[in-house]
VEXZAFI-255739 format. One record per residue (C-alpha): residue in one letter; residue number from 1; x, y negated, z negated. Coordinates in nm, 3 decimals, padded with zeros to 5 digits. Each point is the difference from the previous one (the first is absolute). Layout:
ATOM  r    k     east    north       up
ATOM  A  NUM        X        Y        Z
...
REM end
This chain:
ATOM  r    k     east    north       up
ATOM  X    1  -05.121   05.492  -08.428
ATOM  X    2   00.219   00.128   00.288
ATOM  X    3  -00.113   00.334   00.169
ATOM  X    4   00.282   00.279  -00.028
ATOM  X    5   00.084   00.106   00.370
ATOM  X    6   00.017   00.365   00.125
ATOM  X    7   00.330   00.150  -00.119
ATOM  X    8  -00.030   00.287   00.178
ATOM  X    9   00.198  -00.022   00.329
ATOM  X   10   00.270  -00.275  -00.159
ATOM  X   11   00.264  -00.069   00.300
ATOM  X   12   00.316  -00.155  -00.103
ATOM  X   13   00.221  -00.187   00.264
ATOM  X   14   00.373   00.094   00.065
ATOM  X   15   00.162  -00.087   00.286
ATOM  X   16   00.292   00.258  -00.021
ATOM  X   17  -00.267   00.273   00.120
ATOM  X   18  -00.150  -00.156   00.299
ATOM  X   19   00.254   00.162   00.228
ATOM  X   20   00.008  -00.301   00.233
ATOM  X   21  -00.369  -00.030   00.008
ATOM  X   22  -00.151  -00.343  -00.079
ATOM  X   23  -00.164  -00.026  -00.361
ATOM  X   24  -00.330  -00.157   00.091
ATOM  X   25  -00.022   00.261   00.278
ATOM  X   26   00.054   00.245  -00.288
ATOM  X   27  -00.250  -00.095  -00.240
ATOM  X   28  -00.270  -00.073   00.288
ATOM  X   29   00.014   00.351   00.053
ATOM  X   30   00.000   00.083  -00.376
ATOM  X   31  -00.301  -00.221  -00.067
ATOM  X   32  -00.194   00.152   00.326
ATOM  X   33   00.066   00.376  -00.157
ATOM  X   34  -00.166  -00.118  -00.375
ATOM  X   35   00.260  -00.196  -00.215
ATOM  X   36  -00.156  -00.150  -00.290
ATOM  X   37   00.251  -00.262  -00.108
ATOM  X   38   00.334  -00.135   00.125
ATOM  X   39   00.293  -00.144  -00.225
ATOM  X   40   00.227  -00.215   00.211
ATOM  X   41   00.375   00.107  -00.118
ATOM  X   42   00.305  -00.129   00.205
ATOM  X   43   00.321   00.041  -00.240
ATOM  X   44   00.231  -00.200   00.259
ATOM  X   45  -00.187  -00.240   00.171
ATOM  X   46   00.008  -00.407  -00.058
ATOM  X   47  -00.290  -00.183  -00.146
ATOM  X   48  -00.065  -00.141   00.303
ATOM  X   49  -00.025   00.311   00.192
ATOM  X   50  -00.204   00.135  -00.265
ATOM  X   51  -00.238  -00.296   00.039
ATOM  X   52  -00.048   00.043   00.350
ATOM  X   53  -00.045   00.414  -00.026
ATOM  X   54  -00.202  -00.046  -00.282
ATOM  X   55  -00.268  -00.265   00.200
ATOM  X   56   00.012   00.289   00.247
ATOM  X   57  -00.092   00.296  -00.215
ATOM  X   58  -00.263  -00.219  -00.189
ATOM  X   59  -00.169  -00.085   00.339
ATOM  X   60   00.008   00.394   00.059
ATOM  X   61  -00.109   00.115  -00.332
ATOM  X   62  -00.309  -00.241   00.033
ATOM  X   63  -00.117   00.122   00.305
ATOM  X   64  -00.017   00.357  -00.158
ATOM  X   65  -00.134  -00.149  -00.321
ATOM  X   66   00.289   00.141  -00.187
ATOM  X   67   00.177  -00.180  -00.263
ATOM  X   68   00.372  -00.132   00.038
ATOM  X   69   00.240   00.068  -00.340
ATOM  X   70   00.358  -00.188  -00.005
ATOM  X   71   00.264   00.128  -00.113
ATOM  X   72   00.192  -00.163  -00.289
ATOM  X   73  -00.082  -00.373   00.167
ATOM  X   74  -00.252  -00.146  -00.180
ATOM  X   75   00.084  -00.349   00.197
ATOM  X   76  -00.044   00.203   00.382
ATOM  X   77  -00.309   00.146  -00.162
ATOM  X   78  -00.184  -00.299  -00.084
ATOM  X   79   00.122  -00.184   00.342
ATOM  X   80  -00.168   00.254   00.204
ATOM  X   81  -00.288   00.015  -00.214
ATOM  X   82   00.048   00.409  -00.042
ATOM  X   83  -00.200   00.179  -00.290
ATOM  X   84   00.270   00.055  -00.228
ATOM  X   85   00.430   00.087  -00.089
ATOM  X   86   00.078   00.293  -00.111
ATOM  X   87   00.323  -00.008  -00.310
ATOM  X   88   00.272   00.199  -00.058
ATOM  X   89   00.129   00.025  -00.379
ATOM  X   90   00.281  -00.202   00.097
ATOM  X   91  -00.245  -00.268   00.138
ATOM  X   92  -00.154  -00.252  -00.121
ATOM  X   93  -00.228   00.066  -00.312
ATOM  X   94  -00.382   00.128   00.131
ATOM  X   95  -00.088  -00.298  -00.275
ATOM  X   96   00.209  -00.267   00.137
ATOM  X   97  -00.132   00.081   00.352
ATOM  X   98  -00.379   00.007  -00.190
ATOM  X   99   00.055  -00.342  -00.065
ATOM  X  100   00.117  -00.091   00.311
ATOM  X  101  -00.226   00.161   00.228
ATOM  X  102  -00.316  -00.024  -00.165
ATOM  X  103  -00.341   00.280  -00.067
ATOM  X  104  -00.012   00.023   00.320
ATOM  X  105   00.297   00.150   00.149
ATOM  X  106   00.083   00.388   00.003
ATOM  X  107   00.320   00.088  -00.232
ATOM  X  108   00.153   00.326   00.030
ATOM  X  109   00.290   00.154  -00.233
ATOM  X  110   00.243   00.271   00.029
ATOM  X  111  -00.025   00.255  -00.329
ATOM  X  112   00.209   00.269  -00.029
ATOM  X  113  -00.080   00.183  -00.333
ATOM  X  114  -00.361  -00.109  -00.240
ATOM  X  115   00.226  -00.295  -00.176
ATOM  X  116   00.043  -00.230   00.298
ATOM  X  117  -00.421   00.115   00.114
ATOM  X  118  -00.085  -00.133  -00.302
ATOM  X  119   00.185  -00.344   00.015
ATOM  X  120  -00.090  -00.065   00.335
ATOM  X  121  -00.370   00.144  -00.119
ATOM  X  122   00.034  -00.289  -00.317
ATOM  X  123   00.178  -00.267   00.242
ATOM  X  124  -00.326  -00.021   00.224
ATOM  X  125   00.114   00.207   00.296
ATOM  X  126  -00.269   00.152   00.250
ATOM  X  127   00.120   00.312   00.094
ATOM  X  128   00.326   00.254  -00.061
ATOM  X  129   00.265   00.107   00.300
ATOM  X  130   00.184   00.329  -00.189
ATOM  X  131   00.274   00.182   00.095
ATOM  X  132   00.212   00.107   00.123
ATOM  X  133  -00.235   00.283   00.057
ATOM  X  134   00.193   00.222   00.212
ATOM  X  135   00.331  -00.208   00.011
ATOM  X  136   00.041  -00.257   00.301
ATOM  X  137   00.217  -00.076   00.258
ATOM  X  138  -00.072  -00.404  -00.026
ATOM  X  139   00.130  -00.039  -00.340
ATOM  X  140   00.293   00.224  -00.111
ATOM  X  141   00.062  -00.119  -00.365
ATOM  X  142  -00.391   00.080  -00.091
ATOM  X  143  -00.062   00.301  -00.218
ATOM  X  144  -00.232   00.317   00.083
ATOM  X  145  -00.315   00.025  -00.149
ATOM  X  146  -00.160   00.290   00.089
ATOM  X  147  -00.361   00.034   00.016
ATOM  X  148  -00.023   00.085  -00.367
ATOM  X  149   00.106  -00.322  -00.053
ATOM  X  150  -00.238  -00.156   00.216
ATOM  X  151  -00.256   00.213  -00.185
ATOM  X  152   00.152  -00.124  -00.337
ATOM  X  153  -00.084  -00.383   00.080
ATOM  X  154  -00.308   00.038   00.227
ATOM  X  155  -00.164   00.179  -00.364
ATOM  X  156   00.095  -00.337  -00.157
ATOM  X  157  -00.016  -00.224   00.217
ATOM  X  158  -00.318  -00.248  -00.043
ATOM  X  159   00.141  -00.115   00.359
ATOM  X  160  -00.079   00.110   00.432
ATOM  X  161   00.324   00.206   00.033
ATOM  X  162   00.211   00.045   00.327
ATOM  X  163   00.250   00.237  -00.005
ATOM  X  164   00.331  -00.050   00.218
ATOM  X  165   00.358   00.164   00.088
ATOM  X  166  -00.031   00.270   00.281
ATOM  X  167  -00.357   00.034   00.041
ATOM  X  168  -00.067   00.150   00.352
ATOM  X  169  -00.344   00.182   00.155
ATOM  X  170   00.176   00.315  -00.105
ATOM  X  171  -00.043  -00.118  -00.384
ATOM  X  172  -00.240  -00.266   00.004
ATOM  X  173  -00.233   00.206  -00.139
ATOM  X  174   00.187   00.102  -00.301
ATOM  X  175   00.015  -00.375  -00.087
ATOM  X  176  -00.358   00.023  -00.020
ATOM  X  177  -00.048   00.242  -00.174
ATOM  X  178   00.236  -00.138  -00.300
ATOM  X  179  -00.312  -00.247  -00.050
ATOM  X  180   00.192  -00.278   00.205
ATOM  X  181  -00.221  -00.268   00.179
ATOM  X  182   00.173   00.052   00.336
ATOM  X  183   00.391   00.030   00.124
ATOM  X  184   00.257  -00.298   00.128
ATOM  X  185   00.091   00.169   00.302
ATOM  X  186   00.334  -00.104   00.217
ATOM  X  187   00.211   00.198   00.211
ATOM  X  188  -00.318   00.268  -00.053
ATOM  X  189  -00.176  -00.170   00.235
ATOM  X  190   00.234  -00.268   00.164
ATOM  X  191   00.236   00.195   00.085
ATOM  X  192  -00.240   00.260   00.182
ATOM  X  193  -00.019   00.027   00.362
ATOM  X  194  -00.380  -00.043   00.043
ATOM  X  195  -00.044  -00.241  -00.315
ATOM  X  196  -00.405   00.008   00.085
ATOM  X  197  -00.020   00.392  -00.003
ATOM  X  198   00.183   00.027  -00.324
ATOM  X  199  -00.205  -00.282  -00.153
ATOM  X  200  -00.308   00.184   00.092
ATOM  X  201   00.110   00.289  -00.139
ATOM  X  202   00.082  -00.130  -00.363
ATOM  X  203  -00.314  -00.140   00.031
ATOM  X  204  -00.199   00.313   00.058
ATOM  X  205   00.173   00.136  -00.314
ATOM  X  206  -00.111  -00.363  -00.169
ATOM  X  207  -00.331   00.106   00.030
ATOM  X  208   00.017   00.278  -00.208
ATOM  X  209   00.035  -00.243  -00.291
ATOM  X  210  -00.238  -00.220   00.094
ATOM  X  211  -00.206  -00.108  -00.296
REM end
């Protein structure tokens, strides 16, 4: 059986908050300040480019023994040999992927409310993303949650949960203490001017929860 990574420090890739800075420079620094996992998401870019950025990250990840998630592509995830895709509900089913993929690849789900934790929970996923927790720039049509929510499906979960949707250093900790697993960070820590510092700042707090 597959070992579940560290959720704690979850970066997720998007290039609209790099502010002209390259993304492999960006999550060199994030992996240096404590980053626990890194999802690959690029919402515009060509399977080819994804291929090559993808090779890139995985080469990176591995050299900080940190696992690489994908994004939605379940084909880029398997040519680059990452750990694991992460779904969307409007993605392809966590089962279908299951049987494409295999035991031994990582599958991730977005759940918004207990329903959807416990399909992806019954459909073989790995671990939860929930949110949006505080809203989110990234993704305009996605609901809040709140962290009662979170709260609501981390009590009934059976799952590793990750919350997501605004999660900075400023409220990392309230993530936490919902009973999630760790946050999906973005523009809370790519977005940052020293993306090391902040890193090692959520990951002071990170400690607190350390089991």
């Amino acid at each position: 059986m597959k070992a579940q990574p560290d959720y704690s420090i979850y970066l997720v890739t998007d290039d609209g908050c790099l502010q002209g800075r390259a993304l492999i420079d960006c999550v060199r620094e994030a992996l240096e300040g404590g980053v626990t996992l890194v999802q690959y998401r690029a919402k515009t870019a060509s399977s080819a480019e994804m291929y090559a950025e993808a090779l890139q990250l995985k080469a990176l990840c591995d050299s900080f023994n940190v696992p690489l998630i994908i994004n939605d592509r379940l084909d880029i995830a398997m040519a680059v040999g990452a750990a694991g895709v992460h779904l969307g509900q409007d993605d392809l089913p966590c089962a279908a992927a299951r049987k494409l993929l295999g035991e031994d690849y990582i599958i991730g789900v977005s759940a918004h409310n207990p329903a959807e934790a416990k399909t992806a929970l019954q459909s073989g996923a790995d671990y939860l993303g929930c949110g949006a927790v505080f809203g989110t720039a990234t993704k305009a049509d996605v609901k809040k949650l709140g962290t009662d929510g979170l709260a609501a499906i981390c009590k009934a979960k059976g799952l590793p949960v990750v919350g997501i949707g605004g999660v900075t250093a400023d409220n990392y900790r309230e993530v936490r203490a919902a009973g999630a697993d760790g946050a999906a960070i973005v523009s809370g820590i790519l977005a940052q001017p020293d993306i090391r510092a902040t890193v090692e700042a959520i990951a002071k707090i990170s400690q607190e929860f350390a089991k």
